[in-house]
C-alpha positions in Angstrom: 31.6 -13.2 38.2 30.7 -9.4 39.2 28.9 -7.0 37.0 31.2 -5.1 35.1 31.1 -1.2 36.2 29.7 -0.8 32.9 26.4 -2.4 33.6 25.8 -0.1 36.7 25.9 3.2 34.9 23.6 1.8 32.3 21.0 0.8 35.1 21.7 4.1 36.6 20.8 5.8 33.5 17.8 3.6 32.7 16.4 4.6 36.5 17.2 8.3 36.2 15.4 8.7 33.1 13.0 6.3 34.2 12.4 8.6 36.9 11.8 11.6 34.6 9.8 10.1 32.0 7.6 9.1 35.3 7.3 12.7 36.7 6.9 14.4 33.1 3.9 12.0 32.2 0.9 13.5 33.4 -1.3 10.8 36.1 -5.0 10.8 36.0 -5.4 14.3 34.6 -7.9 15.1 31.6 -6.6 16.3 28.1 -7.6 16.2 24.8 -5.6 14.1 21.9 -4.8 16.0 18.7 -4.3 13.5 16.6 -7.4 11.2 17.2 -10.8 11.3 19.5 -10.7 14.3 21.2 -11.2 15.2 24.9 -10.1 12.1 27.2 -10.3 11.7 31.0 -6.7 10.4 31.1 -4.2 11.7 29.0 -1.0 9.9 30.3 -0.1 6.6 29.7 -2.1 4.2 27.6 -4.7 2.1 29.4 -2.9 3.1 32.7 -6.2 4.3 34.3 -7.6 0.8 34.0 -4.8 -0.6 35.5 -4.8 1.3 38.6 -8.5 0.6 38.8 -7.6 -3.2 39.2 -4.8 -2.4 41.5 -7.3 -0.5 43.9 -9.8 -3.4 43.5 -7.0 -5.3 44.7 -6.1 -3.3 47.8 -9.6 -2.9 48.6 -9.8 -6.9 49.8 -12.6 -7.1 46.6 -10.2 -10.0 45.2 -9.9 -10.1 41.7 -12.1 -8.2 39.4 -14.2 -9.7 36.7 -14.9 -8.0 33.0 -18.4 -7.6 32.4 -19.1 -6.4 28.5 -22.3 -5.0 30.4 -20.6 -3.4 33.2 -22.1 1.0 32.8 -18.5 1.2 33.9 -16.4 -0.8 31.6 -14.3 2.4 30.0 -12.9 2.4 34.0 -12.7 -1.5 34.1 -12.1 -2.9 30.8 -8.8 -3.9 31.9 -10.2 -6.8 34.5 -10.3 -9.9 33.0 -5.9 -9.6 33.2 -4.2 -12.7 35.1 -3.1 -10.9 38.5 0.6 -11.3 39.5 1.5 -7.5 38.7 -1.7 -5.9 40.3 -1.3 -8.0 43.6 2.4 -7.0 43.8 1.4 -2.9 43.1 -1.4 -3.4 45.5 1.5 -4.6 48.3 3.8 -1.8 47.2 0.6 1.1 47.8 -0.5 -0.6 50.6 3.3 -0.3 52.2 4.2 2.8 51.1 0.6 4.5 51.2 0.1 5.4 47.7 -3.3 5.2 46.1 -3.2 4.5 42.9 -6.3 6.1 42.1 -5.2 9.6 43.2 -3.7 12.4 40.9 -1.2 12.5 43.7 0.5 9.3 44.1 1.1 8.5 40.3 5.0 8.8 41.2 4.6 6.1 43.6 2.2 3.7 41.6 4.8 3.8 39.1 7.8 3.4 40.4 7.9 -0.5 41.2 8.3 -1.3 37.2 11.5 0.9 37.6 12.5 -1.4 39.9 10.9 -4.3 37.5 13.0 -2.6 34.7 16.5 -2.9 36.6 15.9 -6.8 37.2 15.0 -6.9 33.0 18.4 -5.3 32.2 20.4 -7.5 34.5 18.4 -10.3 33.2 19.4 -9.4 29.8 22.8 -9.1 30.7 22.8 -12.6 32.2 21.0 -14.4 29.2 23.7 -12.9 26.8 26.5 -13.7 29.2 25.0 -17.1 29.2 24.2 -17.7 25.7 27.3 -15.9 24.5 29.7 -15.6 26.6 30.0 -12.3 25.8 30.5 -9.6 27.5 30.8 -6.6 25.0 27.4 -7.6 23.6 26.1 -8.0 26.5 26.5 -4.4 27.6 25.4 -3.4 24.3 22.1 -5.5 24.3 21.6 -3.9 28.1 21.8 0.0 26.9 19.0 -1.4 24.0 17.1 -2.8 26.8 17.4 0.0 29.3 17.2 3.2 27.1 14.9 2.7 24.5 12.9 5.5 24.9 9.3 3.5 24.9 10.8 1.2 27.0 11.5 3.7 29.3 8.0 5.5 29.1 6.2 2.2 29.8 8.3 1.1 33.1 7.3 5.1 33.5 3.8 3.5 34.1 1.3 1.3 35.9 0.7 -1.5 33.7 1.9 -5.0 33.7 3.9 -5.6 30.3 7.0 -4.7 32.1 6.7 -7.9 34.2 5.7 -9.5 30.9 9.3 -8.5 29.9 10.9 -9.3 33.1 9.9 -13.0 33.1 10.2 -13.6 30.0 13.9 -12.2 29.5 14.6 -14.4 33.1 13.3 -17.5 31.7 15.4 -17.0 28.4 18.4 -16.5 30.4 17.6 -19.7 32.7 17.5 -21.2 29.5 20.5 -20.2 28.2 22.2 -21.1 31.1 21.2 -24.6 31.1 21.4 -25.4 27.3 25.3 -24.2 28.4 25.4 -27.6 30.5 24.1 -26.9 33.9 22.2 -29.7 34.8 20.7 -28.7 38.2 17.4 -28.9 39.3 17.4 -25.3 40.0 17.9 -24.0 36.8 14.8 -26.0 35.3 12.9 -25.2 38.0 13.4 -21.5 37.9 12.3 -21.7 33.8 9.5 -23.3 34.9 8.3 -20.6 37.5 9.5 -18.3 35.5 7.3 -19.1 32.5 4.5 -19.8 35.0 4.3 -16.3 36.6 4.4 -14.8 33.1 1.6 -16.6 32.5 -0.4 -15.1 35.7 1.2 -12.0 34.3 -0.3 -11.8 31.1 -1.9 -14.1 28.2 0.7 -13.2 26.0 2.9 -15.7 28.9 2.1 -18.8 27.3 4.9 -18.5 24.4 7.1 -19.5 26.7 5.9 -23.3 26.6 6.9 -23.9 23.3 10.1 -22.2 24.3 10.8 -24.8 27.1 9.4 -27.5 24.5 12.3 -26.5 22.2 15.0 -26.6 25.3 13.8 -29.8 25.5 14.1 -31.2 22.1 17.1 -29.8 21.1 18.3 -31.4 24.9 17.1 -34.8 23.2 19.4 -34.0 20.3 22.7 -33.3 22.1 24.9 -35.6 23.9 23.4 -35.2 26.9 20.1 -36.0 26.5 19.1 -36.1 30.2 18.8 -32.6 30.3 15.4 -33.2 27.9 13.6 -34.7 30.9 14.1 -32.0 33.0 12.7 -29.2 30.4 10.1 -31.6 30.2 9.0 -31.3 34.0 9.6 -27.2 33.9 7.1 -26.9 31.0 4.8 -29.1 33.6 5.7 -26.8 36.1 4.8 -23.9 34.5 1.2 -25.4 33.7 0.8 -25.8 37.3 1.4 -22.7 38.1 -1.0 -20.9 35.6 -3.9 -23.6 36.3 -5.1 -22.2 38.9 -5.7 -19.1 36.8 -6.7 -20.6 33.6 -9.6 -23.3 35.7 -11.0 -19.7 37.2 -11.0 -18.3 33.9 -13.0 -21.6 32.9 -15.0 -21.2 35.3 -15.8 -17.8 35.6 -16.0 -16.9 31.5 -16.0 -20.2 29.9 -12.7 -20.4 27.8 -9.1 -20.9 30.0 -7.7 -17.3 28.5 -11.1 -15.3 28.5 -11.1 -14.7 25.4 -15.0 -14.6 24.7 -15.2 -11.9 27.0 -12.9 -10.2 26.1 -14.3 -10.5 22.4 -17.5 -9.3 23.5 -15.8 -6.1 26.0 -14.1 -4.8 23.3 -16.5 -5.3 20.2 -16.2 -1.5 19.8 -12.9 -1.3 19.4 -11.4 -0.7 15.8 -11.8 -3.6 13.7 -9.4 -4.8 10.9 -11.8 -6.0 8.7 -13.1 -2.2 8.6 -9.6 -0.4 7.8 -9.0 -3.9 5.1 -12.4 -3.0 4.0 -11.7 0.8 3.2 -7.4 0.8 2.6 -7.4 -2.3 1.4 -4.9 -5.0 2.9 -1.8 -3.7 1.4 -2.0 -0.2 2.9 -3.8 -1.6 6.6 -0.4 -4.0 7.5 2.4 -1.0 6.1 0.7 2.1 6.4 -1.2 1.4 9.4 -0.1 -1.8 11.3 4.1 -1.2 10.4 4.2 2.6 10.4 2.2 2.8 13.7 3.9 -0.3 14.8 7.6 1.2 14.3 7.4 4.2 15.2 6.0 3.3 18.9 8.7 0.9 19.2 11.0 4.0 19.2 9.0 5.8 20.9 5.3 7.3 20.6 3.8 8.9 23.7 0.7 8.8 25.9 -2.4 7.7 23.7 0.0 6.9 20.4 -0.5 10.7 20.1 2.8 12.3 20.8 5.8 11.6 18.3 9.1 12.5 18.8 10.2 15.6 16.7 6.4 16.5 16.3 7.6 20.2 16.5 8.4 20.0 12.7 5.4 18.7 11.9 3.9 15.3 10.4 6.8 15.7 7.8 9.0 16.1 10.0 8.2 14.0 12.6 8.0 10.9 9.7 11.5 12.1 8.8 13.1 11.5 12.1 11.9 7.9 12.6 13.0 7.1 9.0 16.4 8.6 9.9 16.3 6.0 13.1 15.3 3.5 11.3 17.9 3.3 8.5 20.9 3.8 11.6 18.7 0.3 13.6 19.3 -0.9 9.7 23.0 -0.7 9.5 22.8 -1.9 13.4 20.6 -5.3 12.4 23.4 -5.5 9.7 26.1 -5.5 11.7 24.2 -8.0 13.8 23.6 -10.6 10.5 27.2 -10.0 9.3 28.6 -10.9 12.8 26.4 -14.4 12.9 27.7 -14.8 9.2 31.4 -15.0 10.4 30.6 -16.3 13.7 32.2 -20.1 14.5 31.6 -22.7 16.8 32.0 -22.4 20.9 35.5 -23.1 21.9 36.3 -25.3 25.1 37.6 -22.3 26.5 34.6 -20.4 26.7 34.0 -21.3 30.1 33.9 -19.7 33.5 33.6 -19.7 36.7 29.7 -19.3 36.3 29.3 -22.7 34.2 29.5 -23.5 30.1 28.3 -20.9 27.7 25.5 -22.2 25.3 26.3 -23.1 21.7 26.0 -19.8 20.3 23.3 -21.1 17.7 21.5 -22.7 20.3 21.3 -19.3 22.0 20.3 -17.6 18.7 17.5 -20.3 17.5 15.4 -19.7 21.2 16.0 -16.4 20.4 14.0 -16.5 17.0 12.0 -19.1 18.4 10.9 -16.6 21.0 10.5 -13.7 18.4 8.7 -15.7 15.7 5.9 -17.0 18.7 5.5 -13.3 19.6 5.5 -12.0 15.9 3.1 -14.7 15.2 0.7 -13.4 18.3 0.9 -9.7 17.4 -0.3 -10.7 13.3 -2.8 -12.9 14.7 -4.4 -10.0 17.2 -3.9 -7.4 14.1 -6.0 -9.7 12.0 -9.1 -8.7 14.1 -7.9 -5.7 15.9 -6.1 -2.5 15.2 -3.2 -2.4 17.0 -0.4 -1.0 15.9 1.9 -1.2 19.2 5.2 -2.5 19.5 4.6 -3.3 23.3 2.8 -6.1 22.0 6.2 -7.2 20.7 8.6 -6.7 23.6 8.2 -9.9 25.2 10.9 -10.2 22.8 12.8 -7.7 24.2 16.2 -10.4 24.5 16.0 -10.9 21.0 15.7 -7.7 19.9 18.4 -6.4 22.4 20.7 -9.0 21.5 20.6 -8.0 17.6 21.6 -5.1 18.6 24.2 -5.9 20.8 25.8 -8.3 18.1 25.7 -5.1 15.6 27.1 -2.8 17.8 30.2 -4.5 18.6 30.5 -6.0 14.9 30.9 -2.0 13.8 32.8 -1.3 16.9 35.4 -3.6 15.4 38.8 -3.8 17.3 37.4 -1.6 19.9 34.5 -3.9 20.4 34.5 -3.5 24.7 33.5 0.7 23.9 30.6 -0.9 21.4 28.4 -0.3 24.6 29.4 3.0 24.9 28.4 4.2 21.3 24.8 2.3 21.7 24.3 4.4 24.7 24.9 7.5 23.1 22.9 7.2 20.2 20.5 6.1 22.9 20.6 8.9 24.9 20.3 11.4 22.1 16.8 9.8 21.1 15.7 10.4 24.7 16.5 14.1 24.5 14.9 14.2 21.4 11.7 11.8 22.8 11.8 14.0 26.6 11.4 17.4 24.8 8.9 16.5 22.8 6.8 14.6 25.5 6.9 18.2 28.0 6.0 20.1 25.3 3.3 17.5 23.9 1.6 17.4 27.1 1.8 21.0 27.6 -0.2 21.2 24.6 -3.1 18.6 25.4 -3.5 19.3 29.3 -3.6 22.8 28.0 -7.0 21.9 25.9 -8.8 20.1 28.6 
């Protein structure tokens, strides 16, 4: 079946803006933060200086980098101990299209392939709702969440490797989906598998899609057909072999499969949360700190978590404008618990050419399956670090995406195939609001360097 028209202007959107969120954030320039340590050496996007680094190691034939807590350059390199997919894939684009990604100059071009990245995500997220639902109203809706959330715009504006985090993950959801819905084919199993493997070379965070193909495979055992649990089986084995390789150098090199001593050791400096516990308390550290830092970034909070939207009208008003947000995303996640409430089971006709939809609570349980893992992570990483960032969280992206497509269209009611239409311009307004206020706060800090 073809995309709906529908789909394209959302990806057309999603890559304009992506475009200007790209241009508008400053590359390798010097600025000061207001709101935290002072004068910086890269005021743009967070971390995105180390990540180019490795990306330059990479096209420089060095092969892959290794963290050293000793290294007199580890503010420059602290990002090196990352599994290596995205960097060898940026390294290929510079290297064809000549950009360097250490050079104030090419930041446009660095950037751009997680705007291509970011299309695949939203037609991935289309497909795994298709799939899972068979539904094309909340489909659309749950692309416009994907593809015009304003910090999910600013960090496929970037050069870092979450947004292939989010790519693979969302894909091997959707492969999922689609073979929960009765496709039995090699292919599909086998597309999970590398899938959940490349996330895995992708990023740490990578490995919560085992359990994920763990659960396919059980609830497989559990249904009629329980032939399919076999084959979930041999993609979760497929995925392992793809990440081996990875994880035995890790072994090798740093002594623990996910480097996590090193790492440990690199970043021993960074803010601890037995310090804030220690001084707030832990009441105040996980809502003041950890949930107010960590919702108002997954709206949107810019360069070093140091630009908020609506920061013009101060802290006040700032705080006011995310509350505002947050209650409409309330009455949205409403919608979207309200709808499961009244929803029934799959009817035969839900089928298309494409293959059988997934049981709809099939589809919904990976879904928070996938958000709980990721949830679970994020406390877990909190517990020792600050780090109040709702990237950490966006591996989740289909779930999140999906809630809101469900409320949309439950509030859209009997004009439930426009539902997409009102998510995109609610969407829209918050990247006016989030674009104004990331020219003018970047005016601001390059101004003080």
């Amino acid at each position: 079946m073809r995309l709906p028209a529908a789909f394209w202007v959302i990806a057309a959107l999603f890559a304009c803006l992506c475009a200007v969120y790209n241009a508008k954030t400053p590359y390798r320039h010097a600025g000061v933060l207001v709101y935290q340590r002072g004068h910086v050496p890269d005021v743009g996007a967070p971390d995105e200086r180390q990540h180019a680094n490795y990306v330059r190691h990479i096209m420089d034939g060095k092969g892959f980098p290794v963290l050293d807590p000793a290294d007199p350059q580890l503010e420059d390199n602290y990002q090196s101990h990352q599994p290596p997919l995205y960097y060898v894939l940026t390294a290929g684009w510079c290297k064809i299209t000549g950009a360097d990604p250490t050079s104030p100059d090419s930041g446009f071009m660095a950037r751009f392939p997680n705007l291509l990245i970011g299309l695949l995500t939203l037609f991935g997220v289309f497909k795994a709702v298709r799939w899972g639902l068979g539904d094309d109203n909340v489909a659309l809706a749950a692309t416009a969440f994907a593809g015009l959330l304003p910090m999910n715009i600013a960090l496929h504006a970037a050069v870092t490797n979450d947004p292939l985090l989010y790519s693979l993950c969302t894909w091997c959801l959707a492969f999922v989906a689609k073979g929960m819905g009765g496709s039995q084919t090699r292919g599909v199993w086998v597309a999970a598998g590398l899938c959940a493997g490349a996330a895995v070379l992708t990023k740490t965070t990578g490995i919560v899609l085992l359990p994920i193909l763990l659960a396919a495979s059980f609830l497989a055992y559990r249904s009629p057909s329980r032939g399919k649990a076999l084959g979930w089986m041999w993609s979760c084995l497929l995925a392992l072999g793809v990440a081996l390789p990875w994880l035995a150098r890790n072994k090798a090199v740093y002594g623990d499969y996910f480097a996590v001593s090193v790492f440990n050791l690199a970043f021993k400096n960074s803010p601890q949360a037995s310090m804030f516990i220690g001084e707030l308390g832990p009441v105040a550290y996980w809502s003041q700190w950890v949930l107010w830092w960590t919702s108002r970034s997954l709206v949107g909070v810019f360069g070093y978590m140091d630009i908020f939207i609506n920061e013009v009208a101060g802290k006040e008003g700032s705080a006011m404008f995310y509350v505002l947000v947050f209650a409409l995303l309330g009455i949205v996640a409403a919608g979207a618990v309200l709808s499961l409430a009244k929803s029934k089971a799959r009817k035969d006709e839900d089928v298309d050419e494409e293959g059988p939809k997934a049981d709809p609570r099939t589809f919904h349980l990976l879904n928070a399956l996938m958000a709980t893992l990721v949830i679970v992570l994020f406390i877990r990483f909190n517990l020792q670090y600050f780090q109040g960032q709702a990237r950490y969280l966006l591996p989740a992206l289909l779930p999140l995406a999906t809630v809101f497509g469900l409320g949309v269209v439950y509030w859209s009611g009997t004009k439930a195939k426009f539902g997409w239409v009102g998510g995109t311009v609610f969407l829209l307004a918050l990247n006016a609001f989030a674009l104004a206020s990331l020219v003018q706060g970047f005016e601001v800090r390059l101004a003080g360097a």
